[in-house]
N, C-alpha and C positions, 0 to 999 in steps of 0.2 A: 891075573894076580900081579901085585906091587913088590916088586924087589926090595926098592929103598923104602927103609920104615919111616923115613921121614918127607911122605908126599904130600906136599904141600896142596889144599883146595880153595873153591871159594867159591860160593855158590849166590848167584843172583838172582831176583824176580824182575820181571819187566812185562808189561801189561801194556795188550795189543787190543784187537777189536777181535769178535770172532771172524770177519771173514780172513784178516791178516791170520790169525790161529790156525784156520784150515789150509791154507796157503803152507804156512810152516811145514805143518807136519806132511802136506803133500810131497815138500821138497827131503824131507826127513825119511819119508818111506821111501824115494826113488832111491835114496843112500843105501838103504837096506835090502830093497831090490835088487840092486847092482852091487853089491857090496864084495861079488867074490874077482868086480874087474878092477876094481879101484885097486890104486898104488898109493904109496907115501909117497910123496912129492919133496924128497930132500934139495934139488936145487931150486923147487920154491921157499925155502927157508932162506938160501943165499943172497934168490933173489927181491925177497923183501927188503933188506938189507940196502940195497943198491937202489928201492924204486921203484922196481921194475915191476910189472903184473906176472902171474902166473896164468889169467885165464883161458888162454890157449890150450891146456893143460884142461881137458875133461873125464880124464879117469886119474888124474893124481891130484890129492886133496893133502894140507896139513893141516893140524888142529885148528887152529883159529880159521882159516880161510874153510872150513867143515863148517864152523858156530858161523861165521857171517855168513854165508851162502844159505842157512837156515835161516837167518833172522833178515838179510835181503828181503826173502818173500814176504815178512810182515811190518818192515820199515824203510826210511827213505834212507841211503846212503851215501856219501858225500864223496866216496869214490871205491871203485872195484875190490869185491872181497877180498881175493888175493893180498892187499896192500893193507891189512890191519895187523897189527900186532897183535898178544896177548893181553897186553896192557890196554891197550889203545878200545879195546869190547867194553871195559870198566865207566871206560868215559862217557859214554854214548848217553845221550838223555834217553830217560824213561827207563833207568834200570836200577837198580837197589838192590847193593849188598847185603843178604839174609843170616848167612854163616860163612864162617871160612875156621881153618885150623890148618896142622903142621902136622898131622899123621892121618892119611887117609881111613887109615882102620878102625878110627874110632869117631868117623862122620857119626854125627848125631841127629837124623833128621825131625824131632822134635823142636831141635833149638832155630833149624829153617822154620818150621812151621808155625811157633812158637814167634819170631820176627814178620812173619807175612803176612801174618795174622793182625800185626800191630800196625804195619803198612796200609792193609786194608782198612782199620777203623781210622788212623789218624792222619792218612793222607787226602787230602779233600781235592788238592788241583792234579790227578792222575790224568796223562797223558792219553791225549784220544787220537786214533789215526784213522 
């Protein structure tokens, strides 16, 4: 559950190949597999900051270094999960903003599907890996 009523979202499509898709979600299950050893990784928050990697660190994961470590396994990445930001996932080619809003509780997922739907007709150079 969300405390602050003002959480903020944004939600992206990015289109892979299926063998990068099963790959994903390979890494996606071992999360949920293992999910009762995993840690928050607060001094990798510092340590992005600074530069520095966290992947040393196989049972502490923070958000962003959680999304790249999944999308790792379906694209080429220009350097170690650990060292992206939140911001820095947005930039990545091959991804497109669907929806986004300022209170998570009233996520609309029509207006995602409603957007991907348009992506899929009118994007003609979609990215092949």
């Amino acid at each position: 559950a969300f405390f602050n009523d003002n959480a903020y979202y944004s939600v992206y499509v990015m289109y892979v190949s299926d063998i990068a898709l099963n790959m994903m979600y390979e890494r996606l299950e071992w999360f949920e597999k293992n999910v009762e050893k995993l840690k928050y990784d607060f001094a990798g928050l510092i340590n992005i900051f600074f530069g520095k990697d966290s992947e040393h660190h196989d049972d502490k994961y923070f958000c962003s270094r959680f999304v790249m470590e999944i999308l790792s396994q379906g694209i080429q990445l220009d350097r170690v999960a650990s060292l992206y930001r939140p911001q820095q996932i947005a930039d990545l080619g091959n991804i497109t903003l669907v929806n986004k809003g300022n209170d998570i509780h009233y996520y609309d997922k029509t207006i995602t599907d409603k957007n991907e739907r348009y992506i899929n007709r009118y994007n003609i150079n979609i990215y092949n890996i």
